[in-house]
C-alpha positions as a printed Julia matrix, in Angstrom:
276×3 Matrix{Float64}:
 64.22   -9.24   45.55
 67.52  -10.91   44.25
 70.26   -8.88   42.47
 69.49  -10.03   38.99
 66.14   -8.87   39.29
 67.51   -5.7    40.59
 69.64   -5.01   37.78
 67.24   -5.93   34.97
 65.02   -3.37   37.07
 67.7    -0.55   37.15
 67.98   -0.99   33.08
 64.05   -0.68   32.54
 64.05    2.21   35.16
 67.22    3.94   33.07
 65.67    3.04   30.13
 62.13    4.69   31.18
 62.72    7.14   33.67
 61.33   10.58   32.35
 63.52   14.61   33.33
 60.71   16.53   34.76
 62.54   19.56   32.79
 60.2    20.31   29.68
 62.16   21.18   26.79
 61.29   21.68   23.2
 61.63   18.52   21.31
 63.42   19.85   17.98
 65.69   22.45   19.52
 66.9    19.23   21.93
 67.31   17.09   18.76
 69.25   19.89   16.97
 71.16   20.8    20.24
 72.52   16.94   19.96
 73.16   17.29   15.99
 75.46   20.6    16.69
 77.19   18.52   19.73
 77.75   15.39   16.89
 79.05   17.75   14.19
 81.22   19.63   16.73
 83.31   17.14   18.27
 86.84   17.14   16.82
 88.68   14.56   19.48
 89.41   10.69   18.82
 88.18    8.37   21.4
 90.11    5.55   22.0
 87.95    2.58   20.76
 88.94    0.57   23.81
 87.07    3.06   25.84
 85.11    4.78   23.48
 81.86    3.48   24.69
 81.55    4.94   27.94
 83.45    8.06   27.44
 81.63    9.24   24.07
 78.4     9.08   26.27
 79.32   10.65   29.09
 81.13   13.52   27.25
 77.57   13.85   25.14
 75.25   13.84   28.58
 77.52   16.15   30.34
 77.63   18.49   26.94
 74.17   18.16   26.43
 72.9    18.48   29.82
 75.43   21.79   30.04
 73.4    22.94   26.59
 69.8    22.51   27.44
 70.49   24.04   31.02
 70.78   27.51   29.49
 67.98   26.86   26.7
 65.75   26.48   29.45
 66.54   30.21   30.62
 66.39   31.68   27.06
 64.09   28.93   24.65
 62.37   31.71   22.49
 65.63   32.7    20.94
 67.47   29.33   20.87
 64.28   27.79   19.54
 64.74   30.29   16.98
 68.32   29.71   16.41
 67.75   26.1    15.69
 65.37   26.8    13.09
 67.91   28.9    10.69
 69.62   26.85    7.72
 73.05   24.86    7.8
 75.94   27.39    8.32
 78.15   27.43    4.96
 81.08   25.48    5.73
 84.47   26.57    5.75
 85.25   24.79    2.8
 83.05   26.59    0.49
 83.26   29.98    1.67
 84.5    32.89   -0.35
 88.43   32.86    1.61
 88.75   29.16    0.44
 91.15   29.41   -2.07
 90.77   25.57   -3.67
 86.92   26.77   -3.83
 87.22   29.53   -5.23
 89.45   27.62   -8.22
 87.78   24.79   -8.56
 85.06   27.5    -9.41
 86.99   29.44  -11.77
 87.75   26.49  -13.24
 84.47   25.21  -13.93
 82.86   27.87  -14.92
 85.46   28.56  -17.69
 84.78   25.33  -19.0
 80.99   26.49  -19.32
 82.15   29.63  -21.07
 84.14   27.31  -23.44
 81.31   25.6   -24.33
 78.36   28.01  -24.39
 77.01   29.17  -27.88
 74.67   31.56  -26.49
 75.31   35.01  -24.54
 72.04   33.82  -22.17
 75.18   32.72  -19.98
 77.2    34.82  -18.41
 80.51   34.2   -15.91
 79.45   35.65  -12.68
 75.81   33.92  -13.32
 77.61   30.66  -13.64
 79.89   31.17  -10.62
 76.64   31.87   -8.66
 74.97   28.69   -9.36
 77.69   26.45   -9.3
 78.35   27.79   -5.4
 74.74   27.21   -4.98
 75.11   23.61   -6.1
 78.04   22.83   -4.14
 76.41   24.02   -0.99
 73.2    21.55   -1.9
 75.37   18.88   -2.66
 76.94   19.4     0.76
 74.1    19.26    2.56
 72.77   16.14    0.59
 75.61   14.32    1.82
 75.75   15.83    5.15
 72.25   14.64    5.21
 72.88   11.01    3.74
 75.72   10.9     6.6
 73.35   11.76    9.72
 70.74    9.15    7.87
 73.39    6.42    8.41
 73.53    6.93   12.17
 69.92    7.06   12.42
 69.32    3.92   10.56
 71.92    2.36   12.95
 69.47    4.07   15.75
 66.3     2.1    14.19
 68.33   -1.28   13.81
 69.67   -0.89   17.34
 65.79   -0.15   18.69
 64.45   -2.49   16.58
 66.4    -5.54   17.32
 67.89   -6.06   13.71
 71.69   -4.5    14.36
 72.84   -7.73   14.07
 72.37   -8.8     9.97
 72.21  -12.73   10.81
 69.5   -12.89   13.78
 66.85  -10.82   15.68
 68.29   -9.9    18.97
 66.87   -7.57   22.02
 65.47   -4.21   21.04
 67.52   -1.75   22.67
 67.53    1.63   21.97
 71.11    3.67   21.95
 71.73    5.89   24.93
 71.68    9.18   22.14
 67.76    8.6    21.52
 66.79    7.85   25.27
 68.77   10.96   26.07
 66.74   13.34   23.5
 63.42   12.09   24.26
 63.84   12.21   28.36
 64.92   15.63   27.88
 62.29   16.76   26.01
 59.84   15.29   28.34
 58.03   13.38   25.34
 54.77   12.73   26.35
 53.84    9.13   26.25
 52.98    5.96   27.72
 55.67    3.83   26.07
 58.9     4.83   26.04
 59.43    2.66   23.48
 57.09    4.27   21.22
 58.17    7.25   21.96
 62.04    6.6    20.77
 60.66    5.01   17.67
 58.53    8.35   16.88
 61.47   10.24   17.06
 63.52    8.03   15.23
 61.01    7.53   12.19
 60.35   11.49   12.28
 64.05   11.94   11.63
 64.39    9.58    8.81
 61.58   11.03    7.17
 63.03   14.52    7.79
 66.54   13.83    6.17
 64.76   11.91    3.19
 62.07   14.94    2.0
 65.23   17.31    2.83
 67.42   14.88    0.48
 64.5    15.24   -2.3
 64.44   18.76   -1.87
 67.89   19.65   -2.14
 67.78   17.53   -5.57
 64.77   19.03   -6.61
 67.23   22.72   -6.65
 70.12   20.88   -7.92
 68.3    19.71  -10.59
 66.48   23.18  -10.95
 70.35   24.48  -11.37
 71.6    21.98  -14.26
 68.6    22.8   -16.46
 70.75   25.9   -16.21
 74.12   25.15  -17.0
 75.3    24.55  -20.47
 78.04   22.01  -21.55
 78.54   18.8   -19.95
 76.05   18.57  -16.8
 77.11   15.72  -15.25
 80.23   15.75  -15.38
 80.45   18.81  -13.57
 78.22   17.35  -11.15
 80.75   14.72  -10.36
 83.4    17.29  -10.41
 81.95   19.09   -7.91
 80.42   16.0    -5.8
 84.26   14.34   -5.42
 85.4    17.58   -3.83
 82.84   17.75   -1.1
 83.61   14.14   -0.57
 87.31   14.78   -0.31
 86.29   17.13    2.39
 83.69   15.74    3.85
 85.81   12.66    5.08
 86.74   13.44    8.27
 83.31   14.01    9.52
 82.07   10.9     7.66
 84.96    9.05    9.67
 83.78   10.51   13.06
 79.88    9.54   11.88
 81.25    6.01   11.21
 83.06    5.77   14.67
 79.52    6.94   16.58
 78.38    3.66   14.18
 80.46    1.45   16.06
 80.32    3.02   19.14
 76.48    2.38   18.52
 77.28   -1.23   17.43
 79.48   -2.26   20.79
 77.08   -0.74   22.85
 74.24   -3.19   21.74
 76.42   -6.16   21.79
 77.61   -5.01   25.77
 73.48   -4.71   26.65
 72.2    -7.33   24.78
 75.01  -10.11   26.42
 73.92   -8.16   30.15
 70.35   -8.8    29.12
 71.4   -12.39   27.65
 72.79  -13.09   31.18
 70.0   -11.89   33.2
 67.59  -13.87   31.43
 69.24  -17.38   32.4
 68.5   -15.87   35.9
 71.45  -16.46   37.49
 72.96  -16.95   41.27
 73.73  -14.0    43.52
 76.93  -15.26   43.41
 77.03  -15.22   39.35
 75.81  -11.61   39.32
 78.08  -10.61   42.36
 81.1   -12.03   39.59
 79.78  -10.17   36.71
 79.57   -6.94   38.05
């Protein structure tokens, strides 16, 4: 068998090659969410590609060794709700006035007593916390869009190139031992289940926002936005590292699909000896 075929084998075999380890498919999806919204480092873009992955296997790998020894109460734990960020807790002091704030300007405005200040405070914490989680939402959705374009050969927005799913998605479903015949089919379930989950969770978490402004007196929307711009203020960073796993993502495909590229024009020995 020459080399090139031997390579273009090696990526299929990476590429299909189930873990034996069964693992529950969720908790190893939301294992790899809590690893994304964790990391804190910058990666060097000039290496980003193969550090960011091996940091996630070896992190991941690290996490699902102990769910294995206790899955009923990590399954568990990966069912609760999103954690309230710092940012929106009680001790955060630009919160808590931006609050205050707010909720005077209801006051202000309010003919009625059916509104009271400690009611208003309540529900305008409430709707900060589903407006965070809307956008925390919308943020993860952009990654996993980038997942479907990447899998689906349509990363690149002026031609149809190789599908090639992103290392992230291979990972998730060979660790949780997804049963099926094509691998391919099986990173495209996952992928499409996702999207559909952060979509109904995006109309549900309007369905309560909208639930709370039938609520509140005064100017609705603007308070909205008021509230909106300063989880977006502090929401940044995270959107920045969500935009660097993009392109991380992005340069990935472009290194497999040129590999693949040259593999097709079946080349030499002595070609493939030179390109790796």
């Amino acid at each position: 068998m020459s080399k090139n075929n031997t390579a273009s084998n090696q990526i299929n075999h990476d590429m299909m090659n189930p873990l034996e380890q069964e693992v529950d498919f969720d908790s190893v999806y939301q294992l790899e969410r809590e690893n994304t919204e964790d990391q804190t480092h910058t990666v060097d873009e000039s290496h980003a590609i193969n550090v960011d992955q091996a940091s996630n296997e070896k992190v991941l790998s690290q996490k699902l060794s102990k769910l294995s020894c206790s899955q009923p109460r990590q399954h568990q734990n990966v069912k609760q709700s999103y954690k309230i960020p710092n940012y929106l807790s009680n001790k955060n002091e630009c919160f808590q006035k931006l609050i205050k704030e707010v909720s005077s300007t209801i006051m202000a405005t309010t003919t009625t007593a059916s509104s009271t200040s400690s009611q208003n405070e309540q529900d305008l914490r409430q709707m900060a916390i589903l407006i965070h989680r809307i956008k925390s939402e919308q943020i993860f959705q952009s990654l996993w869009m980038t997942y479907l374009k990447s899998g689906t050969g349509q990363l690149k927005i002026d031609q149809i190139g190789p599908p090639i799913w992103p290392l992230q998605v291979r990972t998730i479903v060979k660790q949780a031992n997804k049963a099926a015949d094509n691998q391919n089919d099986a990173c495209m379930q996952l992928v499409q289940e996702r999207l559909d989950e952060f979509k109904t969770k995006v109309q549900q978490y309007e369905i309560q926002i909208n639930n709370l402004k039938h609520r509140l007196q005064g100017n609705k929307e603007a308070i909205f936005r008021t509230i909106e711009t300063f989880i977006q203020q502090n929401q940044e960073n995270f959107r920045q590292k969500m935009e660097h796993k993009i392109k991380l993502v992005q340069y990935d495909y472009n290194d497999r699909a040129l590999e693949l590229e040259f593999l097709r024009q079946n080349p030499s020995e002595y070609c493939v000896r030179l390109h790796n």
